[in-house]
C-alpha positions in Angstrom: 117.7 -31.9 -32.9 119.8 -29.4 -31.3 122.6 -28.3 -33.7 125.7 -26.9 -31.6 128.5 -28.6 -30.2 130.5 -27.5 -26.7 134.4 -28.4 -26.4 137.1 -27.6 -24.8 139.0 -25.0 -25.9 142.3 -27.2 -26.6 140.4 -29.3 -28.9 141.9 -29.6 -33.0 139.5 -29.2 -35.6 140.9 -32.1 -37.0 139.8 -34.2 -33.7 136.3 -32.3 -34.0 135.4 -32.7 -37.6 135.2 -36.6 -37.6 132.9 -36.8 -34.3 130.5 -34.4 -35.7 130.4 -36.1 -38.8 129.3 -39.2 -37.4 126.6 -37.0 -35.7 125.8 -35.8 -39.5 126.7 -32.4 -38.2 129.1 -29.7 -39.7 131.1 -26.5 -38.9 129.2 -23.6 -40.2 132.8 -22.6 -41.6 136.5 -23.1 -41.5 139.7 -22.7 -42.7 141.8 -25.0 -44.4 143.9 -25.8 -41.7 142.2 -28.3 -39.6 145.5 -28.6 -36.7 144.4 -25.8 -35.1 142.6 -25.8 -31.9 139.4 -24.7 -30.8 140.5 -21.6 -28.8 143.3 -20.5 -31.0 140.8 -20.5 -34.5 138.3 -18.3 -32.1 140.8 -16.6 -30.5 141.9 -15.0 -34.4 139.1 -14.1 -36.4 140.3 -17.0 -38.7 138.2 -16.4 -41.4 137.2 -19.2 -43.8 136.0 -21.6 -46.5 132.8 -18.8 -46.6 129.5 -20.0 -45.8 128.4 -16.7 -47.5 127.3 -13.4 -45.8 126.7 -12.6 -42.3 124.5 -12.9 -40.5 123.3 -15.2 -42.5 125.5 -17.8 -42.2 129.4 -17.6 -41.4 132.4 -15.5 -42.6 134.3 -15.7 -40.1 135.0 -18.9 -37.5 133.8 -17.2 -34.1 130.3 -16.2 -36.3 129.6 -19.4 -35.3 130.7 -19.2 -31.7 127.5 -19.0 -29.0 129.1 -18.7 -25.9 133.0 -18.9 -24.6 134.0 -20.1 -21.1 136.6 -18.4 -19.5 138.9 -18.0 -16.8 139.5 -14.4 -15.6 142.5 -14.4 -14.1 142.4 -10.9 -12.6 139.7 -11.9 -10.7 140.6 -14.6 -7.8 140.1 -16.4 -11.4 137.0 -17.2 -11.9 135.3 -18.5 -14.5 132.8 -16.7 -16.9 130.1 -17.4 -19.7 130.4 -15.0 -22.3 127.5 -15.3 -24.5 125.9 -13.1 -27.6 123.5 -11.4 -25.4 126.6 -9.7 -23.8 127.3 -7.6 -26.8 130.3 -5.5 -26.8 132.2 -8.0 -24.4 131.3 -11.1 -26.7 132.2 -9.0 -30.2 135.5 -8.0 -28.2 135.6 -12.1 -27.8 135.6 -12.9 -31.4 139.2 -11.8 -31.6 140.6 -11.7 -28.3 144.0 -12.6 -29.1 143.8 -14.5 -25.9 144.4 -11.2 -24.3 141.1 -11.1 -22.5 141.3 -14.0 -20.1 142.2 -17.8 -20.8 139.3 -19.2 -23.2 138.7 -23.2 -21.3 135.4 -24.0 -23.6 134.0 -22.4 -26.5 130.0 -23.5 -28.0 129.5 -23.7 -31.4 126.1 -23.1 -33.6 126.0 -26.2 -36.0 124.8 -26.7 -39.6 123.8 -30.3 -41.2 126.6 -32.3 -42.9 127.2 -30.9 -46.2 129.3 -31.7 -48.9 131.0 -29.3 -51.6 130.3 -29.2 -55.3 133.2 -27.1 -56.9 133.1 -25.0 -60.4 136.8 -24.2 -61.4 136.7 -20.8 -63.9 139.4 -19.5 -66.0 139.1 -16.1 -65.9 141.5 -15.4 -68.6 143.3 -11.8 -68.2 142.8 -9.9 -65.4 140.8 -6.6 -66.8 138.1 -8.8 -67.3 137.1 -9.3 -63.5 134.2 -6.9 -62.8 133.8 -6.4 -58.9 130.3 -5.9 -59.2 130.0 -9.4 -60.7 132.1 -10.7 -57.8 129.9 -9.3 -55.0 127.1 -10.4 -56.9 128.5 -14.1 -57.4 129.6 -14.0 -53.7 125.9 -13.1 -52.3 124.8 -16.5 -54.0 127.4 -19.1 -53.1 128.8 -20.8 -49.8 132.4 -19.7 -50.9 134.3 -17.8 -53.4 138.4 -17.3 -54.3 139.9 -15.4 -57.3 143.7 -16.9 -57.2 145.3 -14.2 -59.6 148.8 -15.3 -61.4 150.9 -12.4 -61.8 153.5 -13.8 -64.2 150.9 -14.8 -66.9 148.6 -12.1 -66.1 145.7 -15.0 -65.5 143.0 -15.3 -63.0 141.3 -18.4 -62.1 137.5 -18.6 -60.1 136.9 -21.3 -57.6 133.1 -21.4 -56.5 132.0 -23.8 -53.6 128.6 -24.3 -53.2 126.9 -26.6 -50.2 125.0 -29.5 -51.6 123.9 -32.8 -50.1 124.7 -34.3 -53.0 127.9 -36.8 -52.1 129.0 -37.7 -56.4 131.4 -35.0 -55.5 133.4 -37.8 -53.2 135.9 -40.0 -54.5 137.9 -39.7 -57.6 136.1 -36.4 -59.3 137.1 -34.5 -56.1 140.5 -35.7 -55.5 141.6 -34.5 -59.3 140.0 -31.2 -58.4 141.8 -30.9 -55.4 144.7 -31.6 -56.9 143.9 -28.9 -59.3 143.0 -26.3 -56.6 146.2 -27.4 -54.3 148.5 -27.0 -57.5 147.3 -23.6 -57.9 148.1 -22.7 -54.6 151.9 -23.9 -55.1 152.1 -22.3 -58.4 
């Protein structure tokens, strides 16, 4: 089974996510923000949730992207396939600020659904990261943040990892993302 998707480059995440689901297919990677569209998420080098080490899998959104559709509009306006084999022009793509013609469809290299199994870490004080146990811990895992609280001098370690395990639905996962969305307020 063939594992990429091709929308339009108006097209939310949020519109996008459900449909592929259904499909038992997932984004590679993503922000958290799922109201953006298509072509603006590409368009930015949004990076995202991980999906660990290029080229391996994802870092950032347009790793993911195959082939853009554009309209050049210096040229009578016509329309264009970008695609990986065009090297320099695609890389120049992957963060085109939409400065580089008007991006109509974007294709999208696929993964299986997935869920995520998180591991919350206190730190404690923050001499006792060690960046070479970061890299280390970020080679293995499909995401990694370090939220650092400056007031208390504290630093907390969120690990994601990709599982096809589904316990992590329901109430477990709605306390931790409580947890992980009061961090982010403070």
């Amino acid at each position: 089974k063939e594992r990429t998707v091709t929308a339009q480059a108006g097209c939310s995440l949020e519109d996008m996510i459900p449909t592929l689901e259904k499909e038992r297919l997932a984004l590679m990677n993503m922000g958290e923000a799922t109201e953006q569209t298509l072509g603006g998420v590409t368009a930015t080098a949004t990076h995202g949730s991980g999906g660990g080490p290029a080229p391996s899998l994802a870092d950032s959104f347009s790793d993911q992207v195959l082939s853009y559709k554009i309209v050049d509009l210096t040229d009578n306006a016509t329309i264009h396939t970008i695609t990986r084999e065009d090297d320099e022009v695609f890389d120049a793509f992957m963060v085109h600020l939409g400065l580089l013609g008007v991006v109509v469809e974007v294709t999208l290299q696929l993964r299986s659904w997935y869920h995520l199994k998180w591991n919350v870490r206190d730190i404690g004080d923050f001499s006792n990261l060690q960046l070479e146990k970061m890299r280390r811990t970020y080679e293995d895992v499909f995401s990694l943040t370090y939220t650092y609280f400056p007031s208390i001098n504290q630093v907390v370690e969120i690990v994601r990892d990709a599982t096809d395990n589904t316990h992590e639905s329901g109430i477990e996962s709605d306390i931790r993302d409580d947890f992980v969305n009061n961090l982010r307020q403070g």
